[in-house]
C-alpha positions as CSV (number, residue, x, y, z in Angstrom):
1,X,-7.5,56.3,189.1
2,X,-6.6,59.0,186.8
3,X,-9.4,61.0,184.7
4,X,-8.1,63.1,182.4
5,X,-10.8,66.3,181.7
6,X,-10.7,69.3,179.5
7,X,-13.5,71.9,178.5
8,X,-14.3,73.4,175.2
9,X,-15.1,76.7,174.2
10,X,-17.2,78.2,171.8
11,X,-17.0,82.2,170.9
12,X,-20.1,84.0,171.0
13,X,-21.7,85.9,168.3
14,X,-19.6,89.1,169.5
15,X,-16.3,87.2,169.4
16,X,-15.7,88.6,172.5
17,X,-17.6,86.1,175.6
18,X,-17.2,82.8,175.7
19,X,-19.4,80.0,176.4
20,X,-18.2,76.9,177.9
21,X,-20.3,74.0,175.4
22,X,-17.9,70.7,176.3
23,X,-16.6,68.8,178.5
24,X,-14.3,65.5,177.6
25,X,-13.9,63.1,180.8
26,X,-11.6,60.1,180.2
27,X,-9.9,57.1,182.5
28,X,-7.1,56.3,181.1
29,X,-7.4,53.0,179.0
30,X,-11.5,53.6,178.9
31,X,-13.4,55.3,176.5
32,X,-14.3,58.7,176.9
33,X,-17.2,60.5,178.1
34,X,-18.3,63.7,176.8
35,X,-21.3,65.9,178.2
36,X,-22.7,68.9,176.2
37,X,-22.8,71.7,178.2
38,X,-25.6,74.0,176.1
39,X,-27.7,72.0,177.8
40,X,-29.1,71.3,181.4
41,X,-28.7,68.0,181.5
42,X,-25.7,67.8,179.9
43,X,-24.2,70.0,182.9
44,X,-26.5,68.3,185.2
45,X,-25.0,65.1,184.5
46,X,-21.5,66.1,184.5
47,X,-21.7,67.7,187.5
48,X,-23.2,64.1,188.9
49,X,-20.2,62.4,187.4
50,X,-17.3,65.0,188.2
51,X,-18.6,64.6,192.1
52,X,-18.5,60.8,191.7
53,X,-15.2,60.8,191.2
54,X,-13.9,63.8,193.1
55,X,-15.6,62.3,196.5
56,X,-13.2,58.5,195.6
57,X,-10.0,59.5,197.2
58,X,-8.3,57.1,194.9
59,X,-9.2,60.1,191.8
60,X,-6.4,62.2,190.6
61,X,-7.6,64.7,187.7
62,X,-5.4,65.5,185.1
63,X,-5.1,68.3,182.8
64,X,-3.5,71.0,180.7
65,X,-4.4,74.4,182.5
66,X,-5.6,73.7,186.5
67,X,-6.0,77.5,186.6
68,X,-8.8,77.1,183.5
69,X,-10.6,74.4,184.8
70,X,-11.1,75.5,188.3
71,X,-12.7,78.1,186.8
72,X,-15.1,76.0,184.5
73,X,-15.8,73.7,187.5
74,X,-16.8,76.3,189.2
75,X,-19.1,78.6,186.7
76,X,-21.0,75.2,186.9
77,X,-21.6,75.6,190.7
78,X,-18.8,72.7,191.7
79,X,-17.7,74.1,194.9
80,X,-14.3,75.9,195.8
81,X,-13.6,74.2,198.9
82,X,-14.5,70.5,196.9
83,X,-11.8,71.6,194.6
84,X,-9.0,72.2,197.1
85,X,-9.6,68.8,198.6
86,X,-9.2,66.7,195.3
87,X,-5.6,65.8,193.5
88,X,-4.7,67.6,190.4
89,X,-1.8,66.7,187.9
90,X,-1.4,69.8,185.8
91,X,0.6,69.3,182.5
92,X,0.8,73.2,181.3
């Protein structure tokens, strides 16, 4: 099974930080899912779903930049070593 996911940014007032506010998580041929990330339990229940599917060894995750989403899956606490173990497809 192949879920596609890519995060959103949103500058900060001082155009200089940003703040991670999106997250789209598809299967291909299904709808889209996507989880606001402002919020606690928007990251809350991404990081429910994201470990669903990273624990089914039949996942593969694909997306643009592996390198930038490691690094929003972990700012929201998804561990390293979890990250290592799943199957990535990067298209950059």
């Amino acid at each position: 099974m192949n879920i596609f996911l890519d995060f959103e940014y949103s500058a900060a007032s001082n155009h200089v930080e940003k703040r991670l506010v999106a997250v789209v998580l598809q299967q291909l041929g299904d709808d889209y899912q996507t989880f606001d990330l402002t919020s606690t339990q928007g990251k809350e229940t991404f990081v429910k779903v994201f470990l669903k599917c990273a624990n089914d060894p039949e996942t593969v995750f694909v997306c643009f930049s592996l390198d930038a989403e490691y690094s929003s899956l972990l700012h929201l606490g998804i561990n390293q070593e979890l990250l290592y173990a799943t199957r990535w497809i990067d298209l950059a």
